[in-house]
C-alpha positions in Angstrom: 102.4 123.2 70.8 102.6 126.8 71.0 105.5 128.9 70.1 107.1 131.8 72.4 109.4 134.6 72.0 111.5 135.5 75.1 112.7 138.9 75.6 114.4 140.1 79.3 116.2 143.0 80.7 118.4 142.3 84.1 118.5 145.2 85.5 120.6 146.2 89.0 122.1 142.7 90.1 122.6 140.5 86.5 122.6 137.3 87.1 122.0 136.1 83.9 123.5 132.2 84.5 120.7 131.3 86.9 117.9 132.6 84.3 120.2 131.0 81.2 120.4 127.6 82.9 116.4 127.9 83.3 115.9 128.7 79.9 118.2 125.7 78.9 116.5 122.9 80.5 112.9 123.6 79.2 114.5 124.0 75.9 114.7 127.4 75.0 116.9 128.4 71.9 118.6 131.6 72.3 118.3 133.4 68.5 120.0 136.8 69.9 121.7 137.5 73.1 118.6 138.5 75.4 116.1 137.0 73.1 115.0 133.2 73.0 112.7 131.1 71.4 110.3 128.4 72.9 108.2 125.7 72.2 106.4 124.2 75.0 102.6 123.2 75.8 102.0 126.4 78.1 100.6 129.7 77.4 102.5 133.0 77.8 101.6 133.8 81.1 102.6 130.6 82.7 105.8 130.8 80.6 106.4 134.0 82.1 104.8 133.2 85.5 107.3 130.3 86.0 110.8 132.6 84.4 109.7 135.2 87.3 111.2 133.1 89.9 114.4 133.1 87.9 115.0 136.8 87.9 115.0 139.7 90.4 112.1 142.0 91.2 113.4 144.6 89.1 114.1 143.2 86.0 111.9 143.5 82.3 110.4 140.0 81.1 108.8 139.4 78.1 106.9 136.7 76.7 105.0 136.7 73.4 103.2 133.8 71.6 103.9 133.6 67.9 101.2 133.5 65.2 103.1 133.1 61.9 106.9 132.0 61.4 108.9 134.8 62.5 111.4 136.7 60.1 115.1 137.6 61.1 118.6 139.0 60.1 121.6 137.0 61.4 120.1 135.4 64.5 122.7 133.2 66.4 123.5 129.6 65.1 121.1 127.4 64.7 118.4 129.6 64.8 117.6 128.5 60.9 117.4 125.0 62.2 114.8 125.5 65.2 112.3 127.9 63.1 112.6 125.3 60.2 111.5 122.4 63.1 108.7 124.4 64.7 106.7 126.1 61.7 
């Protein structure tokens, strides 16, 4: 299973709850406020492929696939918990 960082800027119109709610039901953890983590059986480009429909044409997505266990200072609850289950 390949692992994902998630990384968006909303630019003119935010509507954040539309690409939240997304992020939610294929299991995304969010580890700081416009950064989430993923573990699915997709690549990057078909993560980010598929998040495109949930934002506007003029907002920033990122996706990037993780190599080695990432490293962090105070990332959002139960961030400790969902790097310990994936790596």
């Amino acid at each position: 299973m390949a692992k994902f960082m998630i990384s968006y800027d909303l630019v003119k119109r935010k509507d954040y709850p539309k690409l939240w709610d997304e992020l939610d039901r294929i299991g995304a953890h969010k580890a700081l406020d416009s950064l989430y983590l993923l573990a699915i059986n997709n690549t990057a480009v078909e993560v980010r492929d598929h998040l495109q429909a949930f934002i506007d044409d003029d907002d920033r997505l990122m996706v990037i696939e993780f190599t080695k266990k990432p490293t962090y200072n105070r990332a959002l609850k139960g961030t400790n918990a969902w790097i310990d289950a994936n790596f």
